[in-house]
N, C-alpha and C positions, 0 to 999 in steps of 0.2 A: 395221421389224418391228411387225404390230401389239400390241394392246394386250388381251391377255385377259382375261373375266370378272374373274379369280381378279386380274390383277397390279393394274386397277381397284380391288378392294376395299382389296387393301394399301396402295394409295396415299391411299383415305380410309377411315382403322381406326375413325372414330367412327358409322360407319353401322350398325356390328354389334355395336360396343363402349360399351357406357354410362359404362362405367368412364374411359374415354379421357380426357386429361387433355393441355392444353401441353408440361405437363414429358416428354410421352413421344414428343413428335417431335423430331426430330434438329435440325432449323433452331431450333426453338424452344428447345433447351436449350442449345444453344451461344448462343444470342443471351443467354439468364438466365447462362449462367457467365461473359457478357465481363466485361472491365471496367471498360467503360462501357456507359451505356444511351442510344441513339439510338435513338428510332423516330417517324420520320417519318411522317405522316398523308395521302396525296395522296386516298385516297376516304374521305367521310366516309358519316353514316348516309342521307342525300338520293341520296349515287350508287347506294350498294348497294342501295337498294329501288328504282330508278327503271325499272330493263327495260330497261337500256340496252346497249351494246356499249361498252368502253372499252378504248385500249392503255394499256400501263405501258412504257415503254422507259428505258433505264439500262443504265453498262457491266455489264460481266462483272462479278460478285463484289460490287457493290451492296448487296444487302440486297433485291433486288426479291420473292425467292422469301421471306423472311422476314415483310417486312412483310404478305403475302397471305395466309400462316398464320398472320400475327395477327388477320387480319379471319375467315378460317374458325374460331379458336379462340373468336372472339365468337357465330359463327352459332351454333356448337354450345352455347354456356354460354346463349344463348337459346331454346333446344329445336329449332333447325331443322339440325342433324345431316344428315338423310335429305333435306335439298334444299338442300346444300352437295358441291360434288365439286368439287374438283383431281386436273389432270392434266398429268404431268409429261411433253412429248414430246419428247424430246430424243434417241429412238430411234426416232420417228414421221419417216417421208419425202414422207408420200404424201398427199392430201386423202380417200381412200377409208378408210385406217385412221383418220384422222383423224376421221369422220362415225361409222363404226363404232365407236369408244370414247365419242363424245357418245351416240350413241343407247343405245350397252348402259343410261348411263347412266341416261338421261332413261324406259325404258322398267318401272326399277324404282320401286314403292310407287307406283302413277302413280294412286292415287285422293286422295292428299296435294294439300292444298288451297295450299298455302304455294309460293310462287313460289323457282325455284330461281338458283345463285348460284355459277357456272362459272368457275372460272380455268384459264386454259390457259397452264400457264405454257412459257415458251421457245419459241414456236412462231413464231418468226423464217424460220426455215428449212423447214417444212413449205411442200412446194408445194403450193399452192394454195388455202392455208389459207381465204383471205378469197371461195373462192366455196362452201367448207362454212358458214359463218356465215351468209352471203348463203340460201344454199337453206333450209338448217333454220329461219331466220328468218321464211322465207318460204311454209316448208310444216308446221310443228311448233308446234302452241297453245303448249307447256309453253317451249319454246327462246324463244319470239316473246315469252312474259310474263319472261322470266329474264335478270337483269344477269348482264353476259359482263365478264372483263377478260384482256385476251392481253396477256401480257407477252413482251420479248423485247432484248436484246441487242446490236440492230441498229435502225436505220428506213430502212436499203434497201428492205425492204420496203411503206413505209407508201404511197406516191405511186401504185404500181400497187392496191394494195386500195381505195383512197379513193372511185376509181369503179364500183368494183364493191360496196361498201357503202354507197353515196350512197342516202338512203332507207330504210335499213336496221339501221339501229345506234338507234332506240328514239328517247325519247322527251325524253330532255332537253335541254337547250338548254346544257349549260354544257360546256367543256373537252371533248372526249373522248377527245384524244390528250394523254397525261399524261407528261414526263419525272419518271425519277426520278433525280434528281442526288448526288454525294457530299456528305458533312459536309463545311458551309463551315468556314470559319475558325474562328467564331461557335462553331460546333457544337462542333468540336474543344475549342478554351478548356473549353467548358462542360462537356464529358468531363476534361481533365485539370486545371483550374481554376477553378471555377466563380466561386471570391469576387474574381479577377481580371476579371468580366467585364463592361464596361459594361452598366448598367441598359435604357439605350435603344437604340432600333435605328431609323435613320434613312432614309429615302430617298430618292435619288441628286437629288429636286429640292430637298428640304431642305436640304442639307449647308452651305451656302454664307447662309441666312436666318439673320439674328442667333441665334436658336435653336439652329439646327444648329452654329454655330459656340461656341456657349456649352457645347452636348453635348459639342462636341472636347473643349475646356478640361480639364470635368470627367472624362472620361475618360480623358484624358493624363496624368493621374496614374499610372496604372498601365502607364506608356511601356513602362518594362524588364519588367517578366514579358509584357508582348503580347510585344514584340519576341526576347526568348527562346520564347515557345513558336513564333510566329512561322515560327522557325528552323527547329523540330522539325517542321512542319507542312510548309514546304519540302520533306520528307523523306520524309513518309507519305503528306501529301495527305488525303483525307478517305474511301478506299474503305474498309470495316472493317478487315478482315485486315493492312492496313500500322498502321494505328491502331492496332489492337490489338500489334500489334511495339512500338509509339513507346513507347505507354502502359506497356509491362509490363516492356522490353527498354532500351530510348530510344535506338534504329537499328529498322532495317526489314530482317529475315533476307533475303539472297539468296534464298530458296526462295518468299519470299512474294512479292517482284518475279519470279521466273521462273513463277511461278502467272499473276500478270498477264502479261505473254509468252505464255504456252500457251492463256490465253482469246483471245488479240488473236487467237494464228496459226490458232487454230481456226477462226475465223469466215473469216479469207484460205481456207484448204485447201476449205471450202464452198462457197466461191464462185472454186475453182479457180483462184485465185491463188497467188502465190509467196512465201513466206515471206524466203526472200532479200531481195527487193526491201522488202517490209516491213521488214524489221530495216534496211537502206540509209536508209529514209525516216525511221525514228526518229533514228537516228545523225546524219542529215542537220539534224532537228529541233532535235537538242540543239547542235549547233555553231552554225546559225543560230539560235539563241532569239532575241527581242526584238532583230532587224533583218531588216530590209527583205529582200526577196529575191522572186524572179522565176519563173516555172514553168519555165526555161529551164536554170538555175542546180540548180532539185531534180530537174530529168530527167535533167542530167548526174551529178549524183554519185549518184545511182540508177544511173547506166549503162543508160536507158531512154530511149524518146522522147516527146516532151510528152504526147502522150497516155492513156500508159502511166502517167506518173507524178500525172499528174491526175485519171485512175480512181482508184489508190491513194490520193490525198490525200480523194475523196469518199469510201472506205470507212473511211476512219480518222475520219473524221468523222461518218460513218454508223455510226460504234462510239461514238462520245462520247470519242473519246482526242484529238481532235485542232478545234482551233477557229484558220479561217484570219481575221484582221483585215482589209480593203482597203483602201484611200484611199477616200475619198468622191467621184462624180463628179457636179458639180453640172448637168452635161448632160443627166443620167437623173435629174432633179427630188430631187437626193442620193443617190440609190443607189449601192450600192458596184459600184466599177470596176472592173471585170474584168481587164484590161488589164496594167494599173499595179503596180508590186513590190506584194508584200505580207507581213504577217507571220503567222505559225503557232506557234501555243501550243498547249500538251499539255492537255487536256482535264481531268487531276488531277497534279498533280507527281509521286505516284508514278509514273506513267508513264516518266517523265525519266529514272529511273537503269536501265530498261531495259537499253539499250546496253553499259552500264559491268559490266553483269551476264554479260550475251550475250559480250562480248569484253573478259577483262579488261585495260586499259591502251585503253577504249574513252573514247568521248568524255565528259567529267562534266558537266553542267550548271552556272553560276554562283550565289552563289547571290542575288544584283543580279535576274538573269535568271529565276530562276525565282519572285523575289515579284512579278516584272512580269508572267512569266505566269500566279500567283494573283491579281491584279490584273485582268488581264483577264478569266478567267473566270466573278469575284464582278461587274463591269460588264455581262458579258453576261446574266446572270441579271435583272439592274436592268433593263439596256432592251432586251431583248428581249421582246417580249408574246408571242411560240411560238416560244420556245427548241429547241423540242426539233426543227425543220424547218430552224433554220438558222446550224448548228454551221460548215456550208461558206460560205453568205453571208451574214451577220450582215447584217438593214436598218438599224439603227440604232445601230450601236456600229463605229467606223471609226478608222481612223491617219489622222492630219493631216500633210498637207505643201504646204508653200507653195513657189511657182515657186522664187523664191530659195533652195532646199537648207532651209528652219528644218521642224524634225517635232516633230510632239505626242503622245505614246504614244495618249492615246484623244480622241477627241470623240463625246457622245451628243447627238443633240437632244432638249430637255426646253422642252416649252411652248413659247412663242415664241424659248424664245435657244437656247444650246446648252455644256455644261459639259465644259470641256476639262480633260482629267488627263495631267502629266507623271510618271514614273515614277524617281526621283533615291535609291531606296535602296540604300546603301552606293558612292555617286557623291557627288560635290563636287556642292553645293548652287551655281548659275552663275546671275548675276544675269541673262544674257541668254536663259536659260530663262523666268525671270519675264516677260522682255518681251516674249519670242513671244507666253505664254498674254494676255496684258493687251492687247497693239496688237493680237491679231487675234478677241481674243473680251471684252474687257473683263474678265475674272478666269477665274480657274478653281482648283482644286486642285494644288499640288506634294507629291508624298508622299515622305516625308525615311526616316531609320533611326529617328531621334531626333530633331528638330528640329521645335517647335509655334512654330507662327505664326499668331495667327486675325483678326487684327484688319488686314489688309491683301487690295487687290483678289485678291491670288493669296493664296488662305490655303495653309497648311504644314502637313502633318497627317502625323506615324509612320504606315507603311503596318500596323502589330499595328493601332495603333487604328482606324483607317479601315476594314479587315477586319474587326476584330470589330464596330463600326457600321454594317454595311453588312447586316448578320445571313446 
């Protein structure tokens, strides 16, 4: 359906209203009633003036649409009102109406000397979105001077645009495809505990440098409130609307998990898929959490065929719910193995009780299982340098397994060596874990419930604190 004059103006009320203010947009005023305050920062003032094109991608329910009304509520409080416009298309199908609602735009106050400042928000599913940006870029002075950012819910999308905007996305040279990811751990604490929160924030090559390991110390202090809230974060995960349940409730209401259900199935029914089989594949997930398992193994309990089930595990991952681990194959100069069992973690632990929602007496998650999969998602963020492209092959964050049967939850390579992390919370602490990480890497990290150890080649670290260290 397109997009008229009239429904444009409503969607930016400060073009004709002076008076217009924060408090009067919907996103914005729920964001001021929560209660907490997160707001993340991915474009700063360099991007918004540079004429660039950028994506924003992140799940459903995010904060994506919010943080972009923070940055229009900036343009306006700086007098640039009338060369600011958001557009919401999420009832746009087409690249025609698509063009027609940029140009109504771009066609008014066009003697304004001020470069304009386009969000297009949701526009994952517009076909053809990326050869209107391409043309208008290419034929429009006012579009060609103006920072674009299209956000959207998915990056199924991003691999087909990429060549069709090659050349075309402006002028800067940094980032352009931007994830935005949930409140980590870090974040959380500092919504619902702030004075619980280590001072420092370390990175994944530090950890293990006398330094890093003196940070643990001092931060282990505060072992029991990490590892309680910890718990609660197991639960909610860092998308708002479960947070906000944790924070105010401390559970996460069914309505607000079946909200994340109906963003997931919505993007399946778009892309003409099967909900069914989706709901199989989560269920699927939570049973196997944090082991090993084979494309053979999730096509069967999918009741599909590999390939079937392998599309699916790309969209779930092309949603950011879903991050598959490989083994490492040192045939392909380390790259991960295609081949080889592997493991699949939920892209935020909210996701996890899914299931148990959809079908009550459905599968639950552990809850061992599910700080391994906060574990790994806080890992991939560390060593992935474009997180946002490879939720389905991670290059640099992989499961270890030696000929012999012995497994190591993660290995990253970092600089020349490579930091191995075993995953032992709410598990017997096994001294022949110690000896895997030591004889095949010379140290690495064990992460305990409770249990600091810093002064040995494998140091010991509470997985609260480690999370909250890892920011």
């Amino acid at each position: 359906m397109p997009l008229s004059l009239d429904q444009i103006q409503r969607l930016n009320p400060w073009w004709t209203n002076p008076a217009w203010r924060p408090g009067d947009d919907l996103h914005l005023s729920a964001a001021a009633e929560s209660p907490f305050v997160w707001d993340p920062r991915p474009f700063d003032a360099q991007d918004i003036e540079s004429g660039s094109v950028f994506t924003l991608r992140g799940p459903r329910q995010s904060g994506k649409t919010t943080l972009t009304k923070r940055l229009i509520a900036e343009r306006v409080r700086a007098g640039l009102a009338r060369r600011t416009c958001f557009l919401t298309l999420q009832t746009i199908s087409g690249q025609d109406e698509l063009q027609d609602a940029i140009e109504a735009a771009l066609r008014l106050w066009p003697d304004e000397e001020a470069t304009w400042l386009f969000v297009l928000d949701e526009l994952t599913f517009v076909r053809g979105w990326a050869n209107v940006v391409a043309h208008l870029h290419e034929h429009d002075r006012a579009f060609r001077r103006a920072t674009v950012i299209l956000t959207g819910s998915s990056a199924y999308d991003l691999t087909g645009s990429a060549d069709i905007l090659h050349g075309r996305r402006g002028p800067s040279k940094r980032i352009l495809d931007r994830l935005h990811a949930p409140m980590t751990f870090r974040d959380y604490v500092a919504a619902r505990a702030p004075q619980a929160l280590p001072g420092d924030v370390l990175r994944l090559e530090d950890l293990l440098s006398p330094q890093g390991r003196h940070v643990v110390d001092v931060a282990s202090l505060r072992t029991t409130e990490l590892t309680q809230y910890l718990g609660e974060y197991t639960q909610c995960g860092g998308l708002p609307a479960p947070v906000r349940d944790m924070l105010q409730d401390r559970q996460v209401a069914e309505a607000t998990t079946l909200a994340l259900w109906r963003g997931l199935a919505a993007d399946i029914r778009r892309l003409e898929r099967n909900e069914t089989r989706l709901e199989k594949l989560l269920a699927r997930m939570v049973v196997g959490l944090a082991s090993l398992t084979n494309l053979s193994d999730v096509a069967r309990d999918m009741d599909v065929a590999k390939p079937t089930a392998s599309s699916y595990l790309d969209l779930l991952a092309q949603s950011f719910a879903l991050v598959v681990l490989h083994q490492r194959d040192t045939k392909r100069q380390g790259g991960p193995s295609l081949t080889k069992p592997r493991k699949l973690y939920f892209g935020d632990p909210a996701f996890a009780a899914i299931p148990s929602v959809l079908a009550p007496g459905g599968p639950v998650a552990s809850l061992p299982d599910l700080v391994e999969s906060i574990l790994a998602i806080a890992l991939f963020r560390h060593a992935e340098r474009d997180a946002l492209a490879h939720f389905r092959e991670p290059k640099r964050l992989f499961v270890w397994r030696s000929s012999d049967g012995r497994e190591i939850d993660f290995v990253a390579p970092l600089g020349d060596g490579t930091l191995a992390l075993e995953s032992k919370y709410g598990r017997r602490l096994d001294g022949k874990d110690y000896e895997s990480i030591e004889k095949a890497f010379g140290g690495g990290v064990m992460v305990s419930q409770q249990t600091v150890i810093t002064d040995r080649k494998v140091m010991t670290v509470p997985a609260g604190v480690l999370l909250a260290l890892l920011g």
